[in-house]
C-alpha positions in Angstrom: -26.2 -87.2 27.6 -27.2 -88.4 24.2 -30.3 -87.3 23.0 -30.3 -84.2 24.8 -31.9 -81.0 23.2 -30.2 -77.9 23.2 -26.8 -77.2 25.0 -26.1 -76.2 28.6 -24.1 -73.1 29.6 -22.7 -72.4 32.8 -22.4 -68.3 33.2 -20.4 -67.6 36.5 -21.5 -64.4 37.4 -20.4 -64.4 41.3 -17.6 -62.1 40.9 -19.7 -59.4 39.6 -21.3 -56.9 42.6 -21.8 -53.5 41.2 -20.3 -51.5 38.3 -19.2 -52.5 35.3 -19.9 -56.6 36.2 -23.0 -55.7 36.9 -23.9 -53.4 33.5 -22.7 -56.5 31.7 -24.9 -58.8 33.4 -28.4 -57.7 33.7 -27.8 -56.7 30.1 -26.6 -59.7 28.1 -28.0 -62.8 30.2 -31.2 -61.4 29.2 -30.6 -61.5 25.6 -28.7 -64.2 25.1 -31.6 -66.5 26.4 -33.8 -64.6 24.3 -31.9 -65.2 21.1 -31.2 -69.1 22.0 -34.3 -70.5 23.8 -34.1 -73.9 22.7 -30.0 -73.9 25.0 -30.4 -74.1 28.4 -28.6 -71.5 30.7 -27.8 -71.5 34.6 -26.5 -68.2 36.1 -24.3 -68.1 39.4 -24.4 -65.0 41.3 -23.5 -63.8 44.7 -25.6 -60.8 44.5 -29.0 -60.3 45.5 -29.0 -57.1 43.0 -28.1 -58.6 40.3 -30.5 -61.9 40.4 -33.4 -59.3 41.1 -32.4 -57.6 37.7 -31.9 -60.8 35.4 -36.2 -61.4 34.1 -37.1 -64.8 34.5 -37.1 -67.1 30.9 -37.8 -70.2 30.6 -34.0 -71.7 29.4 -32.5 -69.7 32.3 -32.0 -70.6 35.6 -30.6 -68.5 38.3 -28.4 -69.7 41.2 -27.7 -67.5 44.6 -24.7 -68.6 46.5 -23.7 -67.6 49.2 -21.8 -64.6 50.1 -17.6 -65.9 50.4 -14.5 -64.1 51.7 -11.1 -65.1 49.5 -10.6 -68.5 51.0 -14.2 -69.3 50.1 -13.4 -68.0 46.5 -10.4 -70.0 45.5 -12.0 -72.8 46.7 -14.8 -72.0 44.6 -12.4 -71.5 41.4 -10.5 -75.0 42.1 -13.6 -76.8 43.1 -16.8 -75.6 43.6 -17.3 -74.1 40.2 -16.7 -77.5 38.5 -18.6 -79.4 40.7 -21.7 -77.6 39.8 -20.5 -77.6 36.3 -20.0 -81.5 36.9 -23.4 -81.6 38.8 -25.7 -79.7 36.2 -23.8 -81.4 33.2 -22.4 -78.2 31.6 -21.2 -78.8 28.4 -19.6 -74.8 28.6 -18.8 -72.7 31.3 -18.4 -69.3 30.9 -16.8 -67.0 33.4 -17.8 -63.8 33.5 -14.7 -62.8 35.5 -11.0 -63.1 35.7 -10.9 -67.0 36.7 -12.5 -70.2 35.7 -12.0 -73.9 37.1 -8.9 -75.1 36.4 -10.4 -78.8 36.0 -14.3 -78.2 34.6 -15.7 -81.5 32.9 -16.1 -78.8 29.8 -14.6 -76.1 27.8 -14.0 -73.0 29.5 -14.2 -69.3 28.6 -12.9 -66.5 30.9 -13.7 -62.7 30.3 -10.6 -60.7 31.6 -12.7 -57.5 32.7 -10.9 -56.2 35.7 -8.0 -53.8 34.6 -6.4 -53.9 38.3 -5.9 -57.4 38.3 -2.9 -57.2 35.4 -1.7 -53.9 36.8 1.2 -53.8 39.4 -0.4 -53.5 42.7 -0.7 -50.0 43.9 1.8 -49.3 46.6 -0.7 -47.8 48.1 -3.5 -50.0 48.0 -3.7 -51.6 51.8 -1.8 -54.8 52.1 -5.3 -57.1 52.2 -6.0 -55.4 48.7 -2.8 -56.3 47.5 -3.1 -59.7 48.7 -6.8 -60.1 47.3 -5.5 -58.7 43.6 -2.2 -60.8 43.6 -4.6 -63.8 44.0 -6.7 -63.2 41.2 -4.1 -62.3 39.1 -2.6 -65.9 40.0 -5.7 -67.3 39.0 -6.1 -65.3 35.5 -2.5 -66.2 34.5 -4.1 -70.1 35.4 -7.1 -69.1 33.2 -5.2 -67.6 30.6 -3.1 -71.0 29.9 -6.2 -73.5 30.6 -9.0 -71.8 28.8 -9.8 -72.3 25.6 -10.3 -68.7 25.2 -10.0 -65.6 26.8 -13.0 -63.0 25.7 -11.7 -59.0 26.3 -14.1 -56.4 25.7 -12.3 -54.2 23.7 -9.3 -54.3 21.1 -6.2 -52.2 23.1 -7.0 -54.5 26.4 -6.7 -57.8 24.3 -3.4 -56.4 23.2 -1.8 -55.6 26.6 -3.8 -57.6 29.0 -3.0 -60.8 26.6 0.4 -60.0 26.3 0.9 -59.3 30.1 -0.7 -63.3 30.6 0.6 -64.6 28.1 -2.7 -65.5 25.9 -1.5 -66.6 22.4 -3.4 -64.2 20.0 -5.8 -67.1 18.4 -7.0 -67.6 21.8 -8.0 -64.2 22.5 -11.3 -62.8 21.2 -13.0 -59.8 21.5 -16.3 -58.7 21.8 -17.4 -55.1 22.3 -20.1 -54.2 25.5 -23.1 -52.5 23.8 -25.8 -50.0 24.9 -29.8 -49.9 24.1 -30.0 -46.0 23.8 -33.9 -45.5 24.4 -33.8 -45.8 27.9 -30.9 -43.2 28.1 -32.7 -40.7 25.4 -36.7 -40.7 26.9 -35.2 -40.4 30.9 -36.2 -37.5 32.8 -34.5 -35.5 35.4 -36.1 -36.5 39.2 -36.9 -34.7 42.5 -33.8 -35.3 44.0 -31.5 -33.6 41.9 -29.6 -30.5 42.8 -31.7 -27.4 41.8 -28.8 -26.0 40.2 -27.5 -26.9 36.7 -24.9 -29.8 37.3 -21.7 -31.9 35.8 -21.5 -35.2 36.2 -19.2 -38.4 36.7 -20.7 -41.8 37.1 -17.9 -44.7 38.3 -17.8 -46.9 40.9 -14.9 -45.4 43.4 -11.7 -46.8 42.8 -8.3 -44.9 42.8 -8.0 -45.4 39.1 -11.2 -43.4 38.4 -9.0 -40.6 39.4 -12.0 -38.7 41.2 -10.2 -36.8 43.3 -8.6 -35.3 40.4 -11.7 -34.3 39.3 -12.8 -32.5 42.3 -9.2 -30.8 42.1 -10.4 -29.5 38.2 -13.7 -28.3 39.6 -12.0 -26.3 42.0 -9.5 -24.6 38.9 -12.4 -24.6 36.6 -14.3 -22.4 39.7 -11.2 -20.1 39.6 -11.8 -18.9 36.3 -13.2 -15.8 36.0 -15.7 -15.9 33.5 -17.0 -19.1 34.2 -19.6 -19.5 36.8 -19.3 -23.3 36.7 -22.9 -25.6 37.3 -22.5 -28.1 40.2 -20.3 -31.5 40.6 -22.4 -34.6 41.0 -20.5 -37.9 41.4 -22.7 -41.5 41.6 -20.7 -44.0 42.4 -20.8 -47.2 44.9 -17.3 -46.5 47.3 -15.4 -49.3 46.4 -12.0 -48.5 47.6 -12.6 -47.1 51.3 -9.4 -45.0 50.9 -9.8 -43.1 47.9 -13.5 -42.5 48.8 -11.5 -40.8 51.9 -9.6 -38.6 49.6 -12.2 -37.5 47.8 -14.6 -36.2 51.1 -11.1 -34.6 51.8 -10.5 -33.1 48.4 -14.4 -31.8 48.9 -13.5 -30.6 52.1 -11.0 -28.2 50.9 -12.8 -26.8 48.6 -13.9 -24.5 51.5 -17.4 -22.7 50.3 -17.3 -24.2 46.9 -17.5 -28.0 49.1 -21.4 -27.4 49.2 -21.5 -27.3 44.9 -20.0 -31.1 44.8 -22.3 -34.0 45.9 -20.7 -37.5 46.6 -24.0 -40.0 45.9 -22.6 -42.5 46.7 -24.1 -45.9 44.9 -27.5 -44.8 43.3 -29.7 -47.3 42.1 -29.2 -48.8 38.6 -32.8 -47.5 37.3 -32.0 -44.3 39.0 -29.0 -43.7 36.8 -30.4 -42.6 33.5 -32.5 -39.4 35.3 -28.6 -38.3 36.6 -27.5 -38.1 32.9 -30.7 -37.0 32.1 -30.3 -33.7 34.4 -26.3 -33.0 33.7 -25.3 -30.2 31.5 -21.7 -31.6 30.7 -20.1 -35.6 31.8 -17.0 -36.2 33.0 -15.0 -39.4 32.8 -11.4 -38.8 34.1 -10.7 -42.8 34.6 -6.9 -43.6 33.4 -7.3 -46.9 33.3 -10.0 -49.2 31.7 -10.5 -52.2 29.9 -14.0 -50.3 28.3 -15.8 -47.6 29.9 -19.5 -48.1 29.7 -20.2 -44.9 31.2 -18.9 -43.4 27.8 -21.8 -44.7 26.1 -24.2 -44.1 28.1 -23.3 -40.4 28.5 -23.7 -40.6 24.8 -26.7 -42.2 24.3 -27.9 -39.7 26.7 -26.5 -36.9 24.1 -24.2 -34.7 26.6 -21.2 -33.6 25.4 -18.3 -35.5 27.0 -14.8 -35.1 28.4 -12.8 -37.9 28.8 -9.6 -39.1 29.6 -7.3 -39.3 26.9 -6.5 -43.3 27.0 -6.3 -45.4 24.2 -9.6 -47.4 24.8 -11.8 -44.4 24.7 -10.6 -43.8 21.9 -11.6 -46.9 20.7 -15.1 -46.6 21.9 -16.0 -42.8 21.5 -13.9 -42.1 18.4 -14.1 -38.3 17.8 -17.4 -37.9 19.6 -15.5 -36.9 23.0 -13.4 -34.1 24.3 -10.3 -35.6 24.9 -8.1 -34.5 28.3 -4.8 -35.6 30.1 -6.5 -37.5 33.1 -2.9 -36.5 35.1 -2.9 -33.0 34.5 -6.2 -31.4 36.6 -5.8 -28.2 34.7 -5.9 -30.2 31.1 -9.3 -31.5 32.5 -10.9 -27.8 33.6 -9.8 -26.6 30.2 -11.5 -29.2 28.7 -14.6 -28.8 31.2 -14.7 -25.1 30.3 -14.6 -25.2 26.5 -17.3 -27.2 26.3 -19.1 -25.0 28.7 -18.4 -22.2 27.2 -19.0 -23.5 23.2 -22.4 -24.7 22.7 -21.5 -24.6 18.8 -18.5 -27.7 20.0 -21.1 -29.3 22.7 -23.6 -29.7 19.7 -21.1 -31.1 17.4 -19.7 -34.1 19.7 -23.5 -34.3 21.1 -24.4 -35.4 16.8 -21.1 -37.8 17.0 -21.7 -39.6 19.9 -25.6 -39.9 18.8 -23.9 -41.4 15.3 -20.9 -43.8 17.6 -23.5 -45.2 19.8 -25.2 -47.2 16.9 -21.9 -49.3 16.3 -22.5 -50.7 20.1 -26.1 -52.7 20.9 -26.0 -55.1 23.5 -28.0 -57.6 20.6 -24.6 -57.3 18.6 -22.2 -58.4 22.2 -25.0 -61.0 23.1 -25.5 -62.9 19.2 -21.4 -62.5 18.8 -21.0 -64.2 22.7 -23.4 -66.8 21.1 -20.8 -67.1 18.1 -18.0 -67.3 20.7 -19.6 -70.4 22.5 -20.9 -72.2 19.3 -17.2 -71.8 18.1 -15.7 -73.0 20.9 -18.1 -76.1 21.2 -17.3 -77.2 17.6 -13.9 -77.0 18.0 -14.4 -79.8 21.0 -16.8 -81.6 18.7 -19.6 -80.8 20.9 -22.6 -79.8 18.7 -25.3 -79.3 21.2 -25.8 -75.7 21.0 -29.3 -75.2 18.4 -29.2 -71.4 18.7 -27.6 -71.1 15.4 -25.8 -66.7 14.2 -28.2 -65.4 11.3 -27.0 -64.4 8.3 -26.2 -61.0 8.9 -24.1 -61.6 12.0 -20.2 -61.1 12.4 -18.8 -63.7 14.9 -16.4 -62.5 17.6 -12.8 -61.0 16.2 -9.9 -62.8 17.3 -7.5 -60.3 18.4 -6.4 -57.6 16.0 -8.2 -59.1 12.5 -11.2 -57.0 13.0 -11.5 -53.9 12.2 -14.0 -52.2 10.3 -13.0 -48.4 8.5 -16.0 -47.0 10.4 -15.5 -47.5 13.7 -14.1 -50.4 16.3 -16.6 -53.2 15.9 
């Protein structure tokens, strides 16, 4: 391998489908073979999506596999993941989910994304869900103790994911997901819309994005006399078949007011920015989350927001949110109200969230992921990698030594 220009980095990407995994990918792939073209870079996905949204460069290659049910995927973790880490002479891999191979022929790197996976398993989750989730979490706690580090996305799940697997804190590092707001703030509303003025949610459909809930606060917020509310619009691909149930049911009981709430279902990722683009007011009543992208594009797009009132979105959206008790569905049509009925307070955390979005960029995730691998290939002795941080840059925190007075960075 002497001689060899540039250095080679494996990004697994094949537990990403939709959501949040996808978001990250089709974002930073893109710019971190941009900002290191003289490294070489080969992507593994399992979605067809996803590889049609990553542009072609010429340091990156992309790798479909095929589609695998759980056996196939812990074989992949234990074997088939190194092999072609062995095979393309990797001298990092990179996991862009909650397990890497336990015996790669390089360093390792595993980005713990997924907040169900350290969660107790939901007792009402069917049994093949808690199966699939006790799995992965038995193959982050494997991560977590082989990998040389463990990236988190934001400072408060570093703290209690690490702790809960045991990560020591030099081994943790976190590095913030970022937004490009242009696309967000020149999109226009589309055909398809509802004609009538609309609030909206976007989140892939998982109990935890406490949906139903939502519906449940349209419904109060409706009640109240002196509103007449706009519509409920919810985008979201139904990943958790049962609480995808409750929600048609919650809609169902709404009686007349069911025909004001439209369940999209998964809309196309270039689709999404016309949906903020038409919404009076978003909504993101998620209580648990190791980010919350959504936050920032709702920003970006300049709507007010209401938002759960969790630790990380404070850590993201600062003060330019309206903060409710995602438990409590009155809390969150109290919130919806105020900010329907006080233009003066919309206009005010519109201004913040336009100021809060320029402390995310996906350029700042994708240079300080760059700092993340050159670090840990020094630390090996392995000084392949040419793409080299500018002067200006700020590498990856390690866990809680980071912060800056203006903001989480």
């Amino acid at each position: 391998m002497a001689g060899r220009d540039g250095a080679r980095v494996l990004i697994d990407g094949t537990m990403a489908r939709g959501g949040g995994g996808f978001t990250y990918l089709v974002n930073v792939v893109p710019r971190v073979t941009r900002l290191a073209p003289e490294d070489r870079f080969l992507l593994l996905v399992r979605s067809e999506p996803i590889a049609a949204s990553i542009p072609s460069a010429p340091n990156l290659t992309v790798e479909i596999l095929p589609e695998v049910g759980a056996a196939g995927r812990l074989w992949f973790t234990g074997f088939g993941g190194a092999r072609i880490a062995s095979r393309w002479r990797a001298d990092l891999y990179f996991s862009a989910g909650e397990a890497a191979p336990a015996h790669a022929p390089c360093p390792r790197i595993a980005s713990f994304r997924n907040p169900t996976v350290f969660r107790p398993a939901d007792p009402e989750c069917p049994r093949g869900d808690r199966l699939r989730l006790l799995a992965l979490r038995t193959l982050a706690r494997r991560s977590a103790r082989s990998c040389e580090r463990i990236l988190f996305v934001s400072e408060d799940s570093a703290r209690w994911i690490g702790d809960a697997m045991g990560v020591p804190p030099e081994r943790r590092a976190v590095v913030h997901h970022g937004i490009d707001p242009r696309p967000w703030q020149a999109a226009r509303p589309i055909g398809s819309m509802p004609p009538r003025p609309y609030i909206l949610s976007v989140s892939s459909i998982y109990r935890y994005k406490n949906l139903s809930r939502l519906i449940e606060a349209y419904r109060l917020l409706a009640e109240r006399s002196e509103i007449e509310p706009p519509d409920l619009v919810i985008v979201g691909a139904e990943l958790h078949a049962d609480h995808a149930r409750r929600m048609r049911e919650a809609r169902a009981g709404l009686g007349p007011l069911a025909e004001r709430v439209h369940l999209l279902g998964e809309v196309p990722y270039a689709e999404i920015p016309a949906w903020y683009a038409g919404a009076e007011l978003f909504v993101f009543p998620s209580f648990l989350e190791t980010f919350g992208h959504p936050l920032l594009e709702a920003m970006a797009s300049e709507l007010p927001v209401v938002a759960a009132d969790i630790p990380v979105f404070h850590e993201i959206a600062g003060n330019a949110v309206r903060y409710a008790d995602p438990f409590k569905a009155e809390d969150l049509a109290a919130a919806m109200a105020e900010c329907l009925l006080r233009p003066d307070a919309c206009a005010t955390l519109v201004a913040r969230g336009r100021e809060r979005v320029r402390l995310f960029s996906w350029e700042r995730s994708a240079t300080r992921l760059l700092a993340l691998f050159s670090s840990v290939l020094a630390e090996q002795g392995v000084d392949r990698l040419r793409w080299r941080p500018p002067a200006c840059a700020v590498s990856p925190s390690l866990y809680g030594r980071h912060r800056s007075g203006s903001g989480w960075w």
